[in-house]
N, C-alpha and C positions, 0 to 999 in steps of 0.2 A: 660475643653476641650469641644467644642464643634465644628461637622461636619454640613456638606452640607445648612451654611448659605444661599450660592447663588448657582444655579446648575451647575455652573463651578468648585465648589467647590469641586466636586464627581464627578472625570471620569474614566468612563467604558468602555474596548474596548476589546471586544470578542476574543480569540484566536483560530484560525483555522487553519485545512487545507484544502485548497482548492482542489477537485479533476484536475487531468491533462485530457486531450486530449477534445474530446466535444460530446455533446449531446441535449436532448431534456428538462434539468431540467436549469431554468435559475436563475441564485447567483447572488447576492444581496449584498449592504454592507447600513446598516441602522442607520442612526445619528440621535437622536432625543433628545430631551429637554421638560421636564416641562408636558410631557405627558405621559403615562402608556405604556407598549409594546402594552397590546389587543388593545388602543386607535389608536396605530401606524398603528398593521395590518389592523384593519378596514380603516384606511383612505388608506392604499395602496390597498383593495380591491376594494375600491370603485372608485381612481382613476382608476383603470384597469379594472373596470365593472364585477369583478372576485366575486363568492362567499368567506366570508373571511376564509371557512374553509383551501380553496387549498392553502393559504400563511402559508406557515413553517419558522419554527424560533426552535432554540435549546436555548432556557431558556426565562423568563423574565429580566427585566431588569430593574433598578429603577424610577420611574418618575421624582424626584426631584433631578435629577443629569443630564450631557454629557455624553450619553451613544452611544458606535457602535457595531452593532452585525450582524449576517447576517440571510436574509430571502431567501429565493428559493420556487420558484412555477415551477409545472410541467407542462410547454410548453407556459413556461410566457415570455411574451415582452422582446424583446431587448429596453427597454423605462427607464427613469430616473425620477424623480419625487422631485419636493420641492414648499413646501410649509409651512406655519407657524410650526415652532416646528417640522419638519423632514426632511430629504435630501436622498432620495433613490437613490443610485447608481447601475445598470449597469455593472454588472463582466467580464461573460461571461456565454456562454452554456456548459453543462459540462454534464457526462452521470453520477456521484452522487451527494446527498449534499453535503455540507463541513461539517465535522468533528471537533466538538467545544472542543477544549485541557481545557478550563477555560479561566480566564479574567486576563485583566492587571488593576491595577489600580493607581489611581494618585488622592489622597485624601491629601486638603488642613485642617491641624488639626490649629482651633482658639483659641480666650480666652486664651491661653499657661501662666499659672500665669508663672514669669520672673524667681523664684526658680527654678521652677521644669523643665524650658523649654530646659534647659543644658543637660541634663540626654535622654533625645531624642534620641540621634545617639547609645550611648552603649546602650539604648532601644530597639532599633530597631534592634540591633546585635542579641540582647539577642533571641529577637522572631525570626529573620532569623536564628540560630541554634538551638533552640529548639521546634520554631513551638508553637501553641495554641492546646487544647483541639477541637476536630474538632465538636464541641457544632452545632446542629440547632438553631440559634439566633431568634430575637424575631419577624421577619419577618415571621418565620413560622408558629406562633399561633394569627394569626388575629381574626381565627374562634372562641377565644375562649376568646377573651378580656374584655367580658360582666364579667368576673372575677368568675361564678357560675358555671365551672368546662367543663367539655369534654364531647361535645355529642359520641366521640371515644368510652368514656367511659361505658357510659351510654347503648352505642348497644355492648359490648361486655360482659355486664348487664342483654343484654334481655332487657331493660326497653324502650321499644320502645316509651312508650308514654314521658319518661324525655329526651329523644333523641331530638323527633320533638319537645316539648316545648323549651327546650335549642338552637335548631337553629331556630325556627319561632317566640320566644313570650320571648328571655332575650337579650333587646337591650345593646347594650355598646355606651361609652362615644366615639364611634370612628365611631359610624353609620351615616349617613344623618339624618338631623332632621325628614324628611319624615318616612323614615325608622324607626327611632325611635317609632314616635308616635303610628305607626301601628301597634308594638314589644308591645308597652306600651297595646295599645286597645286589640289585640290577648293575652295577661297576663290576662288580670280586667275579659275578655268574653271568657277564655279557656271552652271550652267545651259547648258555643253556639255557634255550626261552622255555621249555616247561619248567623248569626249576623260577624262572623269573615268572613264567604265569601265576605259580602257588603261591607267590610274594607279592603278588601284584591287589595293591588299595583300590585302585578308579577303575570306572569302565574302561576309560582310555588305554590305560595299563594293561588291561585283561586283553581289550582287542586287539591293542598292537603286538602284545604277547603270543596270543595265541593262532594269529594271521602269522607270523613268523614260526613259529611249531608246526606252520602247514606249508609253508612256504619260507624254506630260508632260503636269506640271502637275496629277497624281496625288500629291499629296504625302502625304497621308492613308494612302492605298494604299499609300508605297513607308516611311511610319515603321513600320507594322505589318510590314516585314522585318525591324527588328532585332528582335535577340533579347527573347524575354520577358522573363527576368529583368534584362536592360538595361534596357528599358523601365519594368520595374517601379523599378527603383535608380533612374531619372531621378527619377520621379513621386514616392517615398519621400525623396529624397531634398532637395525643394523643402518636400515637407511638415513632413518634420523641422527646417528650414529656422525654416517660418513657427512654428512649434513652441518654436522657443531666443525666436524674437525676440517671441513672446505673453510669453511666463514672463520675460522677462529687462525687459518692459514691466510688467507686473504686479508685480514686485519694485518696480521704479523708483517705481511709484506707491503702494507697499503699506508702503515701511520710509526711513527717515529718510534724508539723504542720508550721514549720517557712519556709516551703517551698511555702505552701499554702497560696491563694488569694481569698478572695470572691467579686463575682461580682454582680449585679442585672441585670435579664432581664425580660419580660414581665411574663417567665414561674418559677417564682421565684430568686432562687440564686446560682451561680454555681461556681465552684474552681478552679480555674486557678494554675499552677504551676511556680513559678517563673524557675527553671530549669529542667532540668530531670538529674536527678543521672548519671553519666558516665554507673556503672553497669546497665541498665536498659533502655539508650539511644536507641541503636541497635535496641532489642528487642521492644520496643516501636513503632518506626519508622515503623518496619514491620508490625505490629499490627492492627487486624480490629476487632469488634466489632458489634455483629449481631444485627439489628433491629427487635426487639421479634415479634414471631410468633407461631401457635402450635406447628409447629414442629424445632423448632429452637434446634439447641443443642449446647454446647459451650466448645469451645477448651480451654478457661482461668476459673482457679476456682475463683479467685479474680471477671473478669465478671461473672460468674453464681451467686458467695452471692451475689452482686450488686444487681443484677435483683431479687434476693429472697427477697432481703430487702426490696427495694421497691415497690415489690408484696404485700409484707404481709402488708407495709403500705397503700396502695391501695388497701386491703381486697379481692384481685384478684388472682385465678390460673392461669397458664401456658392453662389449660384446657379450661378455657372461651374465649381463640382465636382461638375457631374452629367457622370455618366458619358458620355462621347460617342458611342458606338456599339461595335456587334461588334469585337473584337479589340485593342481602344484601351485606356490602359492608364489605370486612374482610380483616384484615394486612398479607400482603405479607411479608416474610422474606428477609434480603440482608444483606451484608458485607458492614461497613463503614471503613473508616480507624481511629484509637483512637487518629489518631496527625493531623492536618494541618502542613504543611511547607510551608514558604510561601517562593517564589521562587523570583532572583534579587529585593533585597529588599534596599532601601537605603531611607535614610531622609534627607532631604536641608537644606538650611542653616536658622537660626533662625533669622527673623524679626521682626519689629514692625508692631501690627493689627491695623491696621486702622478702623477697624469694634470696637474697644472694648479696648478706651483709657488706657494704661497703662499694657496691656497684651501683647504676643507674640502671631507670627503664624511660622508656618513651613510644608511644603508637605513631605508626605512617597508615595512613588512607591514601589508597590510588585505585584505578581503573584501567581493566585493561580489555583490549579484542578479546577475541575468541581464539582459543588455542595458545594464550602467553600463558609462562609462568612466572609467578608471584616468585614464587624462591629466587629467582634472578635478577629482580627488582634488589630484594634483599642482599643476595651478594655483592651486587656493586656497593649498594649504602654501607656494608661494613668494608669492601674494599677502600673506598673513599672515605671514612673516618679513619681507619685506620692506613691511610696515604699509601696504598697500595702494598703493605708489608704481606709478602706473599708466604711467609710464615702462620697470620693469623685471616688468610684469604676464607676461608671458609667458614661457611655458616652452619652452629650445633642444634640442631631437630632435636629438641628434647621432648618425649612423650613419656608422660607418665602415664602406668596401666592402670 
């Protein structure tokens, strides 16, 4: 199976509400292709001469797909905009933003070997009543694809200095070549930071370089140069992390083994459930699941061994998520829900791919909250065509440039 051969392939269209009566905040509805959202709002600041902080938007969105979603600026133009790759529309003036319910989507699945392509529609059933594990997928761990582990980790560690090496000096297979080389050159000359300031691309680079040429052996001091919201993605994104791998331990211990599925995603491998027990349904459904914090405490005993076991695997206490001091960047707690449901769900009819002689293709449309991901939807449905062969568990992202 494979997704988003062509960007028509994956589309995305933001669900909202829109505020009634009018005001001074002006909405937005944003179509774009083949471009990132930050790439979007910078060209809508620029056409409108606006810094790009003041353009708002509630989520990203993918670049290699048809996506719409809405942006709002406070006391921005009644003005329309298009241009290569985006089409800005024009709402109206309204006195709040719109309110983002989650996304629709309309995902064309290819390759469909001609066996398995049958089993589709009771596929699709199956996950429209029982939902997915509401897993962070592998969009969320970009930071951490260089494959040598979680700077998250590392500052809830204390090891300030394996922190900044792991985001300035361990390139991944997925950086710009530029980027790389630099990653490579800051590795070979850790710890001659003039040498690494002359080599240094970003501001980021320069400063933490050159805070360390004034101060070594400040490591603490020169990770509070990157950028906040960097820092916060590190930290988020180890947490979400320990997160799949609690739920996907509590599965494993909670439902039969012939129930269970293994999947691969960037942060290992996780267990899908083919259904959920009648007894256990309900209960499920309602069920959230805390993203660890110091002070996290937990309504389910099945989630608290989870989170012990993978503690102890990760040589980590509950105690190491206190916050480390001024400016340092530390996990907040929250309620997730343990199920996605994905809402008016159906799959079309099975044709021939043109893209991939002698294969099927066929489109699923579903709905989901805010904060699911679509790719997860899709890994069960090829799980469950393909009867859980954990050989072909995975789903191929093919983007053409």
């Amino acid at each position: 199976m494979k997704i988003k051969l062509l960007p028509e392939d994956f589309v995305v269209e933001e669900l909202a509400d829109i505020p009634g009566g009018s005001g001074s905040i002006a909405i937005y509805t944003l179509e774009k292709s083949g471009m990132t959202t930050l790439d979007a709002l910078a060209a809508v600041a620029r056409a409108f001469d606006l810094p790009r902080k003041v353009v708002r938007h509630a989520g990203l969105k993918d670049r290699h797909a048809v996506t719409r979603q809405h942006l709002w600026i406070e006391g921005g133009p009644a003005k329309s905009i298009e241009e290569k790759g985006l089409a800005l529309r024009f709402l109206k003036k309204a006195a709040g933003p719109p309110e983002s319910r989650g996304n629709r989507f309309r995902i064309l699945l290819r390759d469909l070997d001609p066996a398995e392509a049958p089993r589709l529609a009771g596929a699709a059933d199956a996950v429209a009543a029982d939902g997915v594990p509401n897993y962070f997928d592998s969009q969320r761990f970009g930071s951490s694809r260089h494959g040598e582990g979680f700077v998250g980790k590392k500052v809830l560690l204390r090891n300030w200095e394996e922190a900044l090496k792991l985001a300035l000096a361990k390139p991944s297979q997925f950086d710009t070549e530029s980027r790389q080389k630099r990653m490579q050159s800051f590795k070979r000359h850790w710890g001659q930071w003039e040498m690494c300031l002359e080599r240094s691309g970003t501001r980021t680079e320069a400063h933490v370089f050159g805070y360390l040429a004034r101060r070594r052996g400040d490591f603490s001091g020169a990770l509070k140069l990157i950028e906040r919201p960097m820092l916060a993605m590190y930290m988020h994104a180890y947490q979400s992390w320990l997160w799949n791998e609690a739920v996907s331990r509590f599965l494993k211990h909670a439902l039969p083994s012939d129930v269970l599925m293994p999947a691969r995603y960037l942060g290992g491998y996780l267990w899908f459930h083919r259904f959920v027990p009648a007894d256990l349904s309900s209960k499920w459904r309602r069920m959230t699941v805390p993203l660890l914090a110091y002070r996290t405490r937990f309504d389910d005993g099945g989630i608290a061994a989870a989170y012990d076991e993978i503690l102890r695997a990760e040589k980590l206490e509950q105690g190491n998520f206190k916050p480390a001091g001024h400016n340092l960047p530390y996990m907040k707690g929250e309620e997730r829900a343990l199920l996605l449901i994905p809402g008016k769900m159906k799959a079309g009819a099975i044709e021939d791919d043109e893209k991939f002689a002698g294969q099927k293709k066929a489109v699923v449309e579903f709905e989901l909250g805010r904060g699911g991901y679509a790719t997860l939807v899709v890994k069960k449905l090829r799980l469950m065509i393909s009867e859980g062969n954990e050989a072909v568990g995975e789903v191929d992202v093919v983007e053409e440039e």
